[in-house]
C-alpha positions as CSV (number, residue, x, y, z in Angstrom):
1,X,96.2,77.0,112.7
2,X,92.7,78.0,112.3
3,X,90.8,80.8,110.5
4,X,90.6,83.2,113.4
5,X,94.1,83.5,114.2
6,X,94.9,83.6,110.8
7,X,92.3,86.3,110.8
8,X,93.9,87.7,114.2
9,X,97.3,88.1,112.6
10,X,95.7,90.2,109.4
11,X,94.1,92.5,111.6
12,X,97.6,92.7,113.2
13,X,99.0,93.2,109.5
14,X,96.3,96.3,108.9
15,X,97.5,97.9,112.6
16,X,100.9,97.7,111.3
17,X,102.1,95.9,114.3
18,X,103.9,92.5,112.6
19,X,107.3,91.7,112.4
20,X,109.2,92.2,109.1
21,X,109.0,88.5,109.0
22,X,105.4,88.4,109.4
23,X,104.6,91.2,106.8
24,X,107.2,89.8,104.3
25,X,105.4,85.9,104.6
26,X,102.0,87.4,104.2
27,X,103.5,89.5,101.2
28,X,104.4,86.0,100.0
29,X,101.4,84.2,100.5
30,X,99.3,87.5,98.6
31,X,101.5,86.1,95.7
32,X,101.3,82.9,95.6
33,X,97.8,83.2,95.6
34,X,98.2,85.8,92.8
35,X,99.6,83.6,90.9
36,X,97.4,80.3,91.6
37,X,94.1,81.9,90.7
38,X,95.8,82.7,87.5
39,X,96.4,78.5,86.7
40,X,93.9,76.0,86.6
41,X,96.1,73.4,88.4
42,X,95.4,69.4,89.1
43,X,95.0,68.3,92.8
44,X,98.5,66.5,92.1
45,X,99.9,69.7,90.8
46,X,98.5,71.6,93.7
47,X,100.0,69.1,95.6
48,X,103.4,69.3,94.4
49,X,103.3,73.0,94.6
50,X,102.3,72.9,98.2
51,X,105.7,70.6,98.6
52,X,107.8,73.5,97.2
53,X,106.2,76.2,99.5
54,X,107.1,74.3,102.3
55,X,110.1,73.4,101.5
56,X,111.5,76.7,100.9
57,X,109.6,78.4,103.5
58,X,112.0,76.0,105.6
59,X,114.4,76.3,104.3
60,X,114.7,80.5,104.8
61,X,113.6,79.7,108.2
62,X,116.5,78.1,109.4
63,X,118.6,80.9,107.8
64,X,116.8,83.8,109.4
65,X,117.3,81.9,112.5
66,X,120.6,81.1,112.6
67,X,122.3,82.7,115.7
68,X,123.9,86.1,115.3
69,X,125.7,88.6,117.9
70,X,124.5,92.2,117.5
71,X,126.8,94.7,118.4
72,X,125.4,98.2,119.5
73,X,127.2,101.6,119.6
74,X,129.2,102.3,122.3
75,X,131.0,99.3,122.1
76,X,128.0,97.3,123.8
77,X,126.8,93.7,123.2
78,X,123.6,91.7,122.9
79,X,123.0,88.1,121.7
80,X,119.5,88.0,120.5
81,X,118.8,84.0,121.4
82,X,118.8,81.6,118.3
83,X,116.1,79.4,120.0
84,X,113.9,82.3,120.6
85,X,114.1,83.7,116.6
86,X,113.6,80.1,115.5
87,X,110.5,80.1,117.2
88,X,109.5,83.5,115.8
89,X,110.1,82.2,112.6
90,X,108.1,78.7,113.0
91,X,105.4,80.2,114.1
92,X,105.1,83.1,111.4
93,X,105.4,80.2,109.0
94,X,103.2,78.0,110.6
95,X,100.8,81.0,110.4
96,X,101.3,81.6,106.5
97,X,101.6,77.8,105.9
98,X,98.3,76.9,107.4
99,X,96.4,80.0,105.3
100,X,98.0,78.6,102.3
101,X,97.5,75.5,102.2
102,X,93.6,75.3,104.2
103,X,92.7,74.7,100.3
104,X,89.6,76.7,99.9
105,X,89.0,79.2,103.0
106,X,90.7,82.3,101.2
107,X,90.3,80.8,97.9
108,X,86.8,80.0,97.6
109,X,84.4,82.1,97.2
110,X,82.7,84.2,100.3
111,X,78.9,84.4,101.1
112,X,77.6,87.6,100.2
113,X,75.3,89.1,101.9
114,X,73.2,91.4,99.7
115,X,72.7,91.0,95.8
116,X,71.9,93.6,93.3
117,X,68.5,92.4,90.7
118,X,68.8,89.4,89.2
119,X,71.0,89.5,85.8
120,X,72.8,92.6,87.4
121,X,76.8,92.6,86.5
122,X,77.3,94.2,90.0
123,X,77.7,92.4,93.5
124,X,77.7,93.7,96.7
125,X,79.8,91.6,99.6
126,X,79.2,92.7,103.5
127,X,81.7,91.4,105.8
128,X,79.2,90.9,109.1
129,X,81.7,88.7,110.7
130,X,85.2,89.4,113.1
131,X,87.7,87.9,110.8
132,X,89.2,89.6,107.5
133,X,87.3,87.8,104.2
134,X,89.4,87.4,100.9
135,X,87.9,87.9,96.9
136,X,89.4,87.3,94.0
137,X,87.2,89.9,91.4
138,X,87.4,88.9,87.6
139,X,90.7,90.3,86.7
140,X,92.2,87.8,90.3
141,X,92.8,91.1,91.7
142,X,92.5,90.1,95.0
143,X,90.7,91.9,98.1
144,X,91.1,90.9,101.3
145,X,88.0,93.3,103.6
146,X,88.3,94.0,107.0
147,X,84.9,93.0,109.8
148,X,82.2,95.7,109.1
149,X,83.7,96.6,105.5
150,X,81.8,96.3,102.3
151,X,82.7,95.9,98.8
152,X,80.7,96.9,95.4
153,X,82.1,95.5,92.5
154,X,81.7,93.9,89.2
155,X,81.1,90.5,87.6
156,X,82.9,91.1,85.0
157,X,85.1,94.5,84.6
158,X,84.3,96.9,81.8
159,X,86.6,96.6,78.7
160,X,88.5,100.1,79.4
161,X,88.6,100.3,83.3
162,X,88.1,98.3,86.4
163,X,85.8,99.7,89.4
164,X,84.6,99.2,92.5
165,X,83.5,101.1,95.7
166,X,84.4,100.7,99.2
167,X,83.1,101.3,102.5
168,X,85.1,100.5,105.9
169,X,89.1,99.2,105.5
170,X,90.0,96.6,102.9
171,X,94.0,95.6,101.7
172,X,94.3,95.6,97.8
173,X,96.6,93.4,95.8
174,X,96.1,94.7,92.0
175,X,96.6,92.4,88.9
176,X,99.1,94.8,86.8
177,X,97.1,96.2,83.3
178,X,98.2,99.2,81.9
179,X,95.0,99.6,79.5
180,X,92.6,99.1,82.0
181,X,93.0,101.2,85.3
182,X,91.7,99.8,88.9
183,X,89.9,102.7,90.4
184,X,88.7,102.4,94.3
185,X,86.0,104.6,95.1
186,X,85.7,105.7,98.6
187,X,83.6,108.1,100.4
188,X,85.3,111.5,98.9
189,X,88.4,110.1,97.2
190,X,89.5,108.1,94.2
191,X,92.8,105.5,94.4
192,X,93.8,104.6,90.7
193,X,96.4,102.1,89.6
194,X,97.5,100.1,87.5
195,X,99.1,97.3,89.5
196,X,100.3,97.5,93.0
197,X,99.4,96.9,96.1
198,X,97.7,99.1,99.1
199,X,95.2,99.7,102.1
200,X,92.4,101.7,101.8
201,X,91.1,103.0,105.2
202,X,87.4,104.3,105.2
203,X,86.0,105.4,108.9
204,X,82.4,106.3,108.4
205,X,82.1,107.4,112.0
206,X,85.0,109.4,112.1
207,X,84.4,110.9,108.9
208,X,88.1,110.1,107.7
209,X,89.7,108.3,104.9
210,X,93.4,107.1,104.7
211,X,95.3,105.1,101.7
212,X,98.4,103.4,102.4
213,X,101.0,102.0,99.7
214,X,102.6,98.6,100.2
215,X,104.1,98.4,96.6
216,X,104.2,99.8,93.3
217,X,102.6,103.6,93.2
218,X,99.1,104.9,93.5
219,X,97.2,108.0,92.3
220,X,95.1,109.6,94.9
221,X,91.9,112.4,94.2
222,X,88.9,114.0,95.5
223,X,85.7,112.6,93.4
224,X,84.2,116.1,93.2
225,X,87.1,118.4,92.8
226,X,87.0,119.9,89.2
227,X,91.1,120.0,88.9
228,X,91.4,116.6,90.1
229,X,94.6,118.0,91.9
230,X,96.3,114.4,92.0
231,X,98.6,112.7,95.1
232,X,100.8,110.2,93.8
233,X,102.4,107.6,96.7
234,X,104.9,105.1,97.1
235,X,105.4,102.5,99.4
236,X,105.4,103.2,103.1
237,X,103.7,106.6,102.0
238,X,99.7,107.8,103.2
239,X,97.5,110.2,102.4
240,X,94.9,111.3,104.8
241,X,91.6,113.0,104.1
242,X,88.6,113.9,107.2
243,X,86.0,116.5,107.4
244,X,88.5,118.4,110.1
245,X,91.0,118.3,107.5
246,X,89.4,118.1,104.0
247,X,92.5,117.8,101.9
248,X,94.7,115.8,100.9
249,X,97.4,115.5,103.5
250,X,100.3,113.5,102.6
251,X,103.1,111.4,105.2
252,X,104.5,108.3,106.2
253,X,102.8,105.0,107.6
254,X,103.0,104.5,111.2
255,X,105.2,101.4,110.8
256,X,107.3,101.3,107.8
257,X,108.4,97.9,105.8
258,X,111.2,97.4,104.3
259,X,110.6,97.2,100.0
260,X,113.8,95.6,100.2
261,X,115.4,93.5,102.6
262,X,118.7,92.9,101.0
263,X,120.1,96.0,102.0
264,X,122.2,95.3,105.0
265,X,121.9,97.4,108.2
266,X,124.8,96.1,109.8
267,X,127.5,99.0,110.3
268,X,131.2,99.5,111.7
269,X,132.5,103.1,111.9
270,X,130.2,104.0,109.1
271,X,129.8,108.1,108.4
272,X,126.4,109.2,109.1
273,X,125.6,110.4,105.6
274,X,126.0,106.6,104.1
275,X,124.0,105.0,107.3
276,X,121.2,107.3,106.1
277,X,121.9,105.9,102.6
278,X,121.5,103.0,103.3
279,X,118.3,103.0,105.1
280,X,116.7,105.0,102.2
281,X,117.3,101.6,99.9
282,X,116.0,99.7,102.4
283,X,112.8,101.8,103.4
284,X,112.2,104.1,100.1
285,X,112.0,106.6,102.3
286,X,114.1,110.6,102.4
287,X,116.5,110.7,105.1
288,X,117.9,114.3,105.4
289,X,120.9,115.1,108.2
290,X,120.2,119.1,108.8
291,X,123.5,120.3,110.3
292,X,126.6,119.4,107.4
293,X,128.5,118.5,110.4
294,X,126.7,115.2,110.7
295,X,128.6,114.2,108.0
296,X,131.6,113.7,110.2
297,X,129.5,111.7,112.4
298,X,129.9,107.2,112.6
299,X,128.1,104.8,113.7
300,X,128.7,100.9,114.6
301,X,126.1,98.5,115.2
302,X,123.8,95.7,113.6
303,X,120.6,97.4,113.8
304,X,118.8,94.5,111.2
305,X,116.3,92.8,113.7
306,X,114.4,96.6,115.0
307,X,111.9,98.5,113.7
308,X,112.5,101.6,111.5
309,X,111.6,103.6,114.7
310,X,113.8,101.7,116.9
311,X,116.9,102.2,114.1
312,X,116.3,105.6,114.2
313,X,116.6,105.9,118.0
314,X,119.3,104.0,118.0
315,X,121.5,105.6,115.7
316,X,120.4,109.8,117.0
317,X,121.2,108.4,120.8
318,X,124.7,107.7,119.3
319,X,125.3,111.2,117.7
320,X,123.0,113.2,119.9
321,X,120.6,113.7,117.6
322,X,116.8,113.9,116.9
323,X,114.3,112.9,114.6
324,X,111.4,114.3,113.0
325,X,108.5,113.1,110.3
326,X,107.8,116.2,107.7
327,X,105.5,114.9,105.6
328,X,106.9,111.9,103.4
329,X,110.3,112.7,104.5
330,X,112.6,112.3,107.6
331,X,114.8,114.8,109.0
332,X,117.6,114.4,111.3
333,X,118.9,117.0,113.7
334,X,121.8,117.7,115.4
335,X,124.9,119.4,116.4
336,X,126.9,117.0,114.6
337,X,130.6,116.0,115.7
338,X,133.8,117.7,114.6
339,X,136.6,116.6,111.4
Protein backbone atom coordinates (compact mmCIF):
# COMPACT_ATOMS: atom_id res chain seq x y z
CA UNK A 1 0.00 0.00 0.00
CA UNK A 2 1.47 3.13 -1.09
CA UNK A 3 0.77 6.91 -0.48
CA UNK A 4 -1.46 7.47 -3.53
CA UNK A 5 -3.94 4.97 -2.79
CA UNK A 6 -3.93 5.78 0.61
CA UNK A 7 -4.47 9.22 -0.73
CA UNK A 8 -7.12 7.73 -3.33
CA UNK A 9 -9.23 6.19 -0.53
CA UNK A 10 -9.25 9.85 1.56
CA UNK A 11 -10.47 11.50 -1.30
CA UNK A 12 -13.08 8.68 -1.40
CA UNK A 13 -13.63 9.34 2.47
CA UNK A 14 -14.21 13.43 1.66
CA UNK A 15 -16.89 12.19 -1.39
CA UNK A 16 -18.56 10.24 1.20
CA UNK A 17 -18.47 7.14 -0.91
CA UNK A 18 -16.55 4.43 1.66
CA UNK A 19 -18.00 1.67 3.30
CA UNK A 20 -18.91 1.87 7.12
CA UNK A 21 -15.91 -0.17 7.46
CA UNK A 22 -13.78 2.05 5.69
CA UNK A 23 -14.95 5.32 7.35
CA UNK A 24 -14.94 3.53 10.83
CA UNK A 25 -10.96 2.28 10.28
CA UNK A 26 -9.97 5.65 9.07
CA UNK A 27 -11.93 7.06 12.22
CA UNK A 28 -9.54 4.75 14.06
CA UNK A 29 -6.36 5.48 12.51
CA UNK A 30 -7.33 9.76 13.10
CA UNK A 31 -7.03 8.34 16.70
CA UNK A 32 -4.47 6.60 17.03
CA UNK A 33 -2.53 9.16 15.67
CA UNK A 34 -4.27 11.58 18.11
CA UNK A 35 -3.09 9.95 20.53
CA UNK A 36 0.72 9.10 19.39
CA UNK A 37 1.57 12.75 18.68
CA UNK A 38 0.51 13.23 22.27
CA UNK A 39 3.55 10.52 23.56
CA UNK A 40 7.03 10.66 22.98
CA UNK A 41 7.44 6.88 22.46
CA UNK A 42 10.76 4.60 21.92
CA UNK A 43 11.20 2.77 18.49
CA UNK A 44 10.65 -0.46 20.71
CA UNK A 45 7.49 1.06 22.14
CA UNK A 46 6.37 2.09 18.76
CA UNK A 47 7.08 -1.17 17.92
CA UNK A 48 5.05 -2.93 20.30
CA UNK A 49 2.23 -0.62 19.77
CA UNK A 50 2.25 -1.33 16.06
CA UNK A 51 1.93 -5.25 17.31
CA UNK A 52 -1.42 -4.39 19.15
CA UNK A 53 -2.91 -2.41 16.13
CA UNK A 54 -2.52 -5.26 14.15
CA UNK A 55 -3.49 -7.68 16.17
CA UNK A 56 -6.76 -6.29 17.03
CA UNK A 57 -7.44 -4.85 13.69
CA UNK A 58 -7.36 -8.82 12.99
CA UNK A 59 -8.83 -9.76 15.11
CA UNK A 60 -12.37 -7.60 14.32
CA UNK A 61 -11.69 -8.58 10.85
CA UNK A 62 -12.46 -12.01 11.17
CA UNK A 63 -15.58 -11.13 13.21
CA UNK A 64 -17.07 -8.62 10.66
CA UNK A 65 -16.45 -11.33 8.26
CA UNK A 66 -17.88 -14.14 9.56
CA UNK A 67 -20.65 -15.45 7.30
CA UNK A 68 -24.25 -14.32 7.97
CA UNK A 69 -27.68 -14.96 6.04
CA UNK A 70 -29.67 -11.71 5.62
CA UNK A 71 -33.17 -12.10 5.48
CA UNK A 72 -35.24 -9.36 3.52
CA UNK A 73 -39.04 -8.45 3.89
CA UNK A 74 -41.27 -10.48 2.16
CA UNK A 75 -39.99 -13.53 3.34
CA UNK A 76 -36.97 -13.30 0.82
CA UNK A 77 -33.30 -14.52 1.20
CA UNK A 78 -29.77 -13.43 0.37
CA UNK A 79 -26.42 -14.86 1.61
CA UNK A 80 -23.99 -12.00 1.27
CA UNK A 81 -20.60 -14.42 0.56
CA UNK A 82 -18.22 -14.73 3.64
CA UNK A 83 -15.12 -14.85 1.22
CA UNK A 84 -16.21 -11.73 -0.52
CA UNK A 85 -16.62 -9.54 3.11
CA UNK A 86 -13.34 -11.03 4.22
CA UNK A 87 -11.77 -9.52 1.45
CA UNK A 88 -13.63 -6.20 1.90
CA UNK A 89 -12.38 -6.21 5.20
CA UNK A 90 -8.54 -7.19 4.36
CA UNK A 91 -8.28 -4.86 2.14
CA UNK A 92 -9.81 -1.80 4.19
CA UNK A 93 -7.25 -2.92 6.84
CA UNK A 94 -4.51 -3.36 4.68
CA UNK A 95 -5.39 0.25 3.62
CA UNK A 96 -5.38 1.70 7.27
CA UNK A 97 -2.57 -0.71 8.36
CA UNK A 98 -0.19 0.49 5.74
CA UNK A 99 -1.03 4.46 6.53
CA UNK A 100 -0.36 3.69 10.01
CA UNK A 101 2.39 2.10 10.24
CA UNK A 102 4.56 3.91 6.84
CA UNK A 103 6.29 5.59 10.10
CA UNK A 104 6.63 9.12 9.01
CA UNK A 105 4.51 9.90 5.74
CA UNK A 106 1.39 11.44 7.71
CA UNK A 107 3.37 11.97 10.72
CA UNK A 108 6.22 13.99 9.67
CA UNK A 109 6.08 17.08 8.86
CA UNK A 110 4.98 18.39 5.10
CA UNK A 111 6.90 20.82 2.92
CA UNK A 112 5.37 24.02 2.86
CA UNK A 113 5.27 25.92 0.22
CA UNK A 114 5.18 29.62 1.16
CA UNK A 115 6.53 31.13 4.53
CA UNK A 116 5.52 34.29 6.21
CA UNK A 117 8.94 36.82 7.31
CA UNK A 118 11.34 35.31 9.14
CA UNK A 119 10.53 35.12 13.05
CA UNK A 120 6.77 35.22 12.05
CA UNK A 121 4.59 32.85 14.50
CA UNK A 122 2.35 32.24 11.35
CA UNK A 123 2.89 29.46 8.49
CA UNK A 124 1.25 29.15 5.44
CA UNK A 125 1.03 25.24 3.87
CA UNK A 126 -0.14 24.98 0.00
CA UNK A 127 -1.08 21.54 -1.02
CA UNK A 128 0.23 21.73 -4.96
CA UNK A 129 0.09 18.03 -5.13
CA UNK A 130 -3.00 15.17 -5.98
CA UNK A 131 -2.91 13.40 -2.80
CA UNK A 132 -4.51 14.58 0.68
CA UNK A 133 -1.37 16.07 3.15
CA UNK A 134 -1.71 15.61 7.03
CA UNK A 135 -0.42 18.42 9.99
CA UNK A 136 -0.40 18.09 13.33
CA UNK A 137 -0.60 22.15 14.48
CA UNK A 138 0.80 22.82 18.09
CA UNK A 139 -2.13 21.75 20.16
CA UNK A 140 -1.77 17.88 17.76
CA UNK A 141 -4.95 18.97 16.40
CA UNK A 142 -4.55 17.32 13.35
CA UNK A 143 -5.42 18.53 9.65
CA UNK A 144 -5.53 16.47 6.96
CA UNK A 145 -5.96 19.20 3.37
CA UNK A 146 -7.26 18.17 0.35
CA UNK A 147 -4.97 18.89 -3.45
CA UNK A 148 -5.29 22.61 -4.16
CA UNK A 149 -6.30 23.52 -0.36
CA UNK A 150 -4.24 25.85 1.80
CA UNK A 151 -3.92 26.26 5.37
CA UNK A 152 -2.77 29.51 7.57
CA UNK A 153 -2.03 28.72 10.88
CA UNK A 154 0.11 29.25 13.85
CA UNK A 155 3.35 28.17 15.48
CA UNK A 156 2.32 28.31 18.47
CA UNK A 157 -1.61 29.04 19.39
CA UNK A 158 -2.47 32.13 21.33
CA UNK A 159 -3.02 31.52 25.16
CA UNK A 160 -7.00 32.10 24.90
CA UNK A 161 -7.93 30.74 21.43
CA UNK A 162 -6.66 28.64 18.56
CA UNK A 163 -6.96 30.04 14.79
CA UNK A 164 -6.41 29.33 11.58
CA UNK A 165 -7.81 30.16 7.93
CA UNK A 166 -8.65 27.91 5.25
CA UNK A 167 -8.96 27.95 1.68
CA UNK A 168 -10.19 24.85 -0.60
CA UNK A 169 -11.48 21.43 1.56
CA UNK A 170 -9.63 20.13 4.49
CA UNK A 171 -10.97 17.25 7.32
CA UNK A 172 -10.43 18.48 11.04
CA UNK A 173 -9.78 16.20 13.94
CA UNK A 174 -9.73 18.87 17.11
CA UNK A 175 -7.72 18.23 20.35
CA UNK A 176 -10.73 18.78 23.06
CA UNK A 177 -9.92 22.37 25.26
CA UNK A 178 -12.71 23.97 26.68
CA UNK A 179 -10.60 27.33 27.48
CA UNK A 180 -9.23 27.75 24.30
CA UNK A 181 -11.72 27.53 21.29
CA UNK A 182 -10.54 26.20 17.65
CA UNK A 183 -11.99 28.68 15.21
CA UNK A 184 -11.68 27.85 11.19
CA UNK A 185 -11.93 30.84 9.17
CA UNK A 186 -13.22 30.39 5.78
CA UNK A 187 -14.21 32.66 3.06
CA UNK A 188 -17.56 34.18 4.75
CA UNK A 189 -17.99 31.79 7.73
CA UNK A 190 -16.60 30.95 11.11
CA UNK A 191 -16.59 26.95 12.46
CA UNK A 192 -15.77 27.10 16.36
CA UNK A 193 -15.32 24.14 18.62
CA UNK A 194 -13.97 22.93 21.17
CA UNK A 195 -13.11 19.34 20.25
CA UNK A 196 -14.66 17.38 17.59
CA UNK A 197 -14.24 16.48 14.44
CA UNK A 198 -15.43 17.88 10.85
CA UNK A 199 -14.98 18.80 7.06
CA UNK A 200 -14.74 22.11 5.99
CA UNK A 201 -15.60 22.55 2.19
CA UNK A 202 -14.36 25.92 0.65
CA UNK A 203 -15.08 26.14 -3.45
CA UNK A 204 -13.54 29.42 -4.52
CA UNK A 205 -14.87 28.93 -8.07
CA UNK A 206 -18.16 28.16 -7.14
CA UNK A 207 -18.38 30.72 -4.60
CA UNK A 208 -19.77 28.17 -1.93
CA UNK A 209 -18.81 26.90 1.45
CA UNK A 210 -20.07 23.72 3.24
CA UNK A 211 -19.11 22.31 6.91
CA UNK A 212 -19.77 18.85 7.72
CA UNK A 213 -19.85 17.13 11.32
CA UNK A 214 -18.23 13.79 11.88
CA UNK A 215 -18.32 13.89 15.75
CA UNK A 216 -18.86 16.00 18.62
CA UNK A 217 -20.86 19.53 17.76
CA UNK A 218 -19.73 22.60 15.91
CA UNK A 219 -20.83 26.30 15.99
CA UNK A 220 -21.24 27.76 12.53
CA UNK A 221 -21.32 31.99 11.65
CA UNK A 222 -21.04 34.51 9.07
CA UNK A 223 -17.60 36.63 9.79
CA UNK A 224 -19.41 39.96 9.03
CA UNK A 225 -22.90 39.55 10.40
CA UNK A 226 -23.31 41.88 13.41
CA UNK A 227 -25.83 39.22 15.39
CA UNK A 228 -23.58 36.48 14.71
CA UNK A 229 -26.93 34.45 14.31
CA UNK A 230 -25.19 31.03 15.20
CA UNK A 231 -25.82 27.28 13.52
CA UNK A 232 -24.93 24.60 15.80
CA UNK A 233 -24.46 20.87 14.03
CA UNK A 234 -24.11 17.39 14.98
CA UNK A 235 -22.81 14.57 13.35
CA UNK A 236 -24.01 13.62 9.94
CA UNK A 237 -25.49 17.35 9.91
CA UNK A 238 -24.18 20.35 7.10
CA UNK A 239 -24.52 23.65 6.65
CA UNK A 240 -24.32 25.27 3.37
CA UNK A 241 -23.53 28.86 2.51
CA UNK A 242 -22.94 30.30 -1.61
CA UNK A 243 -23.38 33.67 -3.16
CA UNK A 244 -26.92 32.16 -4.79
CA UNK A 245 -27.83 31.30 -1.36
CA UNK A 246 -26.15 33.57 1.14
CA UNK A 247 -27.40 32.04 4.32
CA UNK A 248 -26.91 29.71 6.35
CA UNK A 249 -28.77 26.66 5.13
CA UNK A 250 -28.80 23.77 7.32
CA UNK A 251 -29.41 19.49 6.26
CA UNK A 252 -28.02 16.35 6.23
CA UNK A 253 -24.68 14.83 4.55
CA UNK A 254 -25.04 13.06 1.46
CA UNK A 255 -23.93 9.76 3.04
CA UNK A 256 -24.58 9.44 6.62
CA UNK A 257 -22.24 7.21 9.23
CA UNK A 258 -23.29 5.52 11.72
CA UNK A 259 -22.01 7.46 15.38
CA UNK A 260 -22.69 4.20 16.65
CA UNK A 261 -22.48 0.94 15.33
CA UNK A 262 -23.73 -1.12 18.19
CA UNK A 263 -27.16 -0.51 17.53
CA UNK A 264 -28.43 -3.59 15.73
CA UNK A 265 -30.49 -3.23 12.56
CA UNK A 266 -31.51 -6.59 12.39
CA UNK A 267 -35.49 -6.82 12.75
CA UNK A 268 -38.33 -9.64 12.87
CA UNK A 269 -41.96 -8.31 12.82
CA UNK A 270 -40.76 -5.14 14.42
CA UNK A 271 -43.57 -2.01 14.48
CA UNK A 272 -42.48 0.67 12.39
CA UNK A 273 -42.26 3.38 15.11
CA UNK A 274 -39.35 1.24 16.98
CA UNK A 275 -37.49 0.40 13.45
CA UNK A 276 -37.32 4.17 13.14
CA UNK A 277 -36.00 4.20 16.79
CA UNK A 278 -33.63 2.34 16.21
CA UNK A 279 -32.02 3.90 13.29
CA UNK A 280 -32.08 7.28 15.11
CA UNK A 281 -29.40 5.69 17.73
CA UNK A 282 -27.60 4.47 15.15
CA UNK A 283 -27.45 7.55 12.79
CA UNK A 284 -28.32 10.66 15.33
CA UNK A 285 -30.51 11.50 12.92
CA UNK A 286 -34.92 12.57 13.37
CA UNK A 287 -36.88 9.98 11.85
CA UNK A 288 -40.62 11.08 11.74
CA UNK A 289 -43.51 8.51 10.33
CA UNK A 290 -46.38 11.29 9.17
CA UNK A 291 -49.49 9.20 9.01
CA UNK A 292 -50.17 7.56 12.94
CA UNK A 293 -51.27 4.60 11.13
CA UNK A 294 -47.62 3.63 10.45
CA UNK A 295 -47.47 2.75 13.77
CA UNK A 296 -49.28 -0.42 13.01
CA UNK A 297 -46.88 -1.10 10.33
CA UNK A 298 -43.72 -4.27 10.81
CA UNK A 299 -40.89 -4.91 9.28
CA UNK A 300 -38.48 -8.13 9.07
CA UNK A 301 -35.09 -8.02 7.71
CA UNK A 302 -31.24 -7.58 8.51
CA UNK A 303 -30.71 -4.41 6.89
CA UNK A 304 -26.88 -4.00 8.81
CA UNK A 305 -24.54 -4.29 5.75
CA UNK A 306 -26.54 -1.11 3.35
CA UNK A 307 -26.26 2.26 3.33
CA UNK A 308 -28.59 4.62 5.30
CA UNK A 309 -30.25 5.33 1.87
CA UNK A 310 -30.45 1.76 0.90
CA UNK A 311 -32.25 1.03 4.67
CA UNK A 312 -34.53 3.51 3.99
CA UNK A 313 -35.64 2.05 0.62
CA UNK A 314 -35.84 -0.94 1.88
CA UNK A 315 -37.97 -0.64 4.77
CA UNK A 316 -40.75 2.24 2.72
CA UNK A 317 -40.88 -0.52 -0.30
CA UNK A 318 -42.14 -2.85 2.52
CA UNK A 319 -44.96 -0.47 3.84
CA UNK A 320 -45.54 1.55 0.78
CA UNK A 321 -44.00 4.33 1.87
CA UNK A 322 -41.79 7.34 0.96
CA UNK A 323 -39.01 9.27 2.06
CA UNK A 324 -38.05 12.75 2.21
CA UNK A 325 -34.88 15.00 3.59
CA UNK A 326 -36.40 18.41 5.38
CA UNK A 327 -33.60 19.91 6.57
CA UNK A 328 -31.74 17.95 9.38
CA UNK A 329 -34.58 15.70 9.69
CA UNK A 330 -36.23 12.69 7.78
CA UNK A 331 -39.80 12.25 7.14
CA UNK A 332 -41.58 9.23 6.28
CA UNK A 333 -44.81 9.07 4.38
CA UNK A 334 -47.44 6.80 3.95
CA UNK A 335 -50.83 5.42 4.10
CA UNK A 336 -49.83 3.20 6.76
CA UNK A 337 -51.47 -0.35 7.38
CA UNK A 338 -54.55 -1.14 9.52
CA UNK A 339 -54.83 -2.48 13.61
Amino acid sequence: MNKEEFGRLLLRYQRGECTEQEARLIHEWYDQLAHDSQEALSLEEKDQAEQRIWSAIRHRAVEEAAPIVRQQPLGREYSFGFYARLAASIAAISLLAALYFSRGYFTSPVKETAYLPSGSNVRHLTNSGAYPQTLVLDDKSIVTLMPGGSLTYPNVFAASQREVHLTGNAFFKITKNARKPFRVYSSKLVTQVLGTSFWVKNEVKQNRIEVAVVTGKVAVYEQQQAARKRVTLTPNQQVSYSAEAPWLQTGLVRNPIPIDSSVTIAFNDVPLTAVLKRLEKRYGIALTARNRNMQYCTFTGDITDLTMDEQLNIICQSVNASYVRKGTRILISGSGCHP
